[in-house]
LOMIFI-371864 format. One line per 4 residues: their letters; for each residue x, y, z of N, C-alpha, C. Coordinates in Angstrom, 1 decimal. Last residue first. Example, Ala and Ser with C-alpha at 12.3 -4.5 7.8 and 13.67 -1.06 7.14 Angstrom:
! residues 2
SA = 12.8 -2.2 7.1 13.7 -1.1 7.1 12.9 0.0 7.9  13.2 -5.7 7.8 12.3 -4.5 7.8 13.2 -3.3 7.8
***
This chain:
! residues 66
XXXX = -6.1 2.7 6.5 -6.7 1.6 5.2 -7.5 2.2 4.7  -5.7 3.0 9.2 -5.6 4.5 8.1 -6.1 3.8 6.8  -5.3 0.4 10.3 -6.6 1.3 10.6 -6.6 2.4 9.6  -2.9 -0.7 8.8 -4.2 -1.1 8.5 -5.6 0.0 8.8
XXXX = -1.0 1.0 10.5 -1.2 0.9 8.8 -2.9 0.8 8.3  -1.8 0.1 12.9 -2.1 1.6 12.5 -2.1 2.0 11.0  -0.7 -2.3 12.5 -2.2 -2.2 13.0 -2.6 -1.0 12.8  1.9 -2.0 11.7 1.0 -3.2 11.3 -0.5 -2.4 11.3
XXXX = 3.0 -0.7 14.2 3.1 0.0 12.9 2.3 -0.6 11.8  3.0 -2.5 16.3 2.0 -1.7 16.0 1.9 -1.2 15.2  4.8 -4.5 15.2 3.2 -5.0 15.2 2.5 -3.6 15.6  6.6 -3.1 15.2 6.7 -3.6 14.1 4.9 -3.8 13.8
XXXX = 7.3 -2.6 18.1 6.7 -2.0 17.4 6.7 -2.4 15.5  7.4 -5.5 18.9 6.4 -4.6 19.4 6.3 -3.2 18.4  10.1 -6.0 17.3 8.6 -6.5 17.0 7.2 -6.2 17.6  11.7 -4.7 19.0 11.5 -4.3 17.7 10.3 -5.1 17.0
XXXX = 10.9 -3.5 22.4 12.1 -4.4 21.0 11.1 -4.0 19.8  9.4 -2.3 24.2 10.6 -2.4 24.0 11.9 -3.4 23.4  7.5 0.4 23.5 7.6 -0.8 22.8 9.1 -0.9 23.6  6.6 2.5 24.4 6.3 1.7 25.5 7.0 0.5 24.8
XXXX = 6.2 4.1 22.2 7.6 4.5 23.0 7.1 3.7 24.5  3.9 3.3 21.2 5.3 3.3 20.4 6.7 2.8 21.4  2.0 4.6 22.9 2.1 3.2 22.5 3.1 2.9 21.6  2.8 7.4 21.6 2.5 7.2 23.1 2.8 5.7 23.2
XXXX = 1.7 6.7 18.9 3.0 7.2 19.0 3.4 6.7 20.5  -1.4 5.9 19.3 0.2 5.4 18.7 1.1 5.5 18.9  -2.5 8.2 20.3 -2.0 7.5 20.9 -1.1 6.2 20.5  -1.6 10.3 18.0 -1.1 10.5 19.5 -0.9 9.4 20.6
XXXX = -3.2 9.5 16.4 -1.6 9.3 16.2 -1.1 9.6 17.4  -5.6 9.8 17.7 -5.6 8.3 17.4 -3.8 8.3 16.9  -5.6 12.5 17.5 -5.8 11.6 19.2 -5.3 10.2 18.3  -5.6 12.7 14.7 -4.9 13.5 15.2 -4.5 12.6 16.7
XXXX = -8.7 11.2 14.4 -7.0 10.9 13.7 -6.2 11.4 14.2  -10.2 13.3 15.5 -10.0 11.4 15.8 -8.4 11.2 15.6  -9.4 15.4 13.7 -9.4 15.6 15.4 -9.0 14.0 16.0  -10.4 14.7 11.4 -9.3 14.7 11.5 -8.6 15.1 12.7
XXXX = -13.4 14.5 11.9 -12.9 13.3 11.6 -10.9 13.5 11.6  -13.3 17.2 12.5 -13.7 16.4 13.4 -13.0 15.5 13.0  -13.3 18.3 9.6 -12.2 18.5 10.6 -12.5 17.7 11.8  -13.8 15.6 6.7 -14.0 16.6 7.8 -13.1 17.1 8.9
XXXX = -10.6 14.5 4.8 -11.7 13.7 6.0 -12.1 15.6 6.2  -8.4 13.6 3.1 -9.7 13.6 2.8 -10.8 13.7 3.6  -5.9 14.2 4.7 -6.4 15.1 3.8 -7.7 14.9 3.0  -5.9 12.1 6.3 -6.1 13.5 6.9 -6.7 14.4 6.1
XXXX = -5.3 10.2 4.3 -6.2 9.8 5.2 -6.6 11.4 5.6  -2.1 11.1 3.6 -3.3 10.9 2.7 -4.8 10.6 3.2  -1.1 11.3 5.7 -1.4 12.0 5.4 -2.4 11.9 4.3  -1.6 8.5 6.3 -1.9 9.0 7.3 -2.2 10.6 6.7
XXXX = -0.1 6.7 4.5 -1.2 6.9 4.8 -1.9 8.0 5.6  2.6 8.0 5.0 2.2 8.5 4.3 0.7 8.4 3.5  3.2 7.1 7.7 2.9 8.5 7.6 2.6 9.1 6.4  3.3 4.5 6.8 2.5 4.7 7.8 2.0 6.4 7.7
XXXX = 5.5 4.3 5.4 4.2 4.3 4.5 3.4 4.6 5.3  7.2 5.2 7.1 6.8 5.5 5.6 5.8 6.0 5.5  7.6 3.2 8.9 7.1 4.6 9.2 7.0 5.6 8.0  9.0 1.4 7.1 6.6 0.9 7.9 6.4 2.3 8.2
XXXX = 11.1 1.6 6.9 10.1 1.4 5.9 8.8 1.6 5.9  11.5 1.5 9.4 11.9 2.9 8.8 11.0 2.9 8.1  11.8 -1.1 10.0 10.7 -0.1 10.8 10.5 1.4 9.8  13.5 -1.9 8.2 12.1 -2.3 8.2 11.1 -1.6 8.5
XXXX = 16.1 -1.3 8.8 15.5 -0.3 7.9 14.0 -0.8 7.7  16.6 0.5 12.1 16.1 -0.7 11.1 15.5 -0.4 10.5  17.3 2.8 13.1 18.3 2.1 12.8 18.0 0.9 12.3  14.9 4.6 13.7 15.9 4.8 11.9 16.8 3.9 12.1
XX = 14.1 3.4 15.2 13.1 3.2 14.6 14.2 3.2 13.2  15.4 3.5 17.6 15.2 2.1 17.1 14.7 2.1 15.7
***
């Protein structure tokens, strides 16, 4: 779903590119959180079933990596 719209594609971007930027400034603990916390996103991803479910999680995960 994800690579066939290029919106989502877009969000998984930047999503993963907070994310690595986020990882790379933190203690290892705090990158343990993060680690569980993309696990359970992801997990919560593949429950979505249209494209605005995951639109709106990709939203919320953006923001938490903020």
């Amino acid at each position: 779903m994800i690579c066939a719209d290029p919106d989502l594609a877009a969000l998984d971007r930047v999503m993963a590119s907070r994310y690595r930027a986020r990882v790379g400034r933190v203690d290892v603990e705090t990158e343990r959180r993060l680690d569980q916390d993309q696990s359970d996103f992801r997990n919560a991803r593949s429950q979505c079933a249209d494209a605005q479910c995951v639109e709106w999680l990709y939203r919320q995960r953006i923001g938490e990596l903020e």
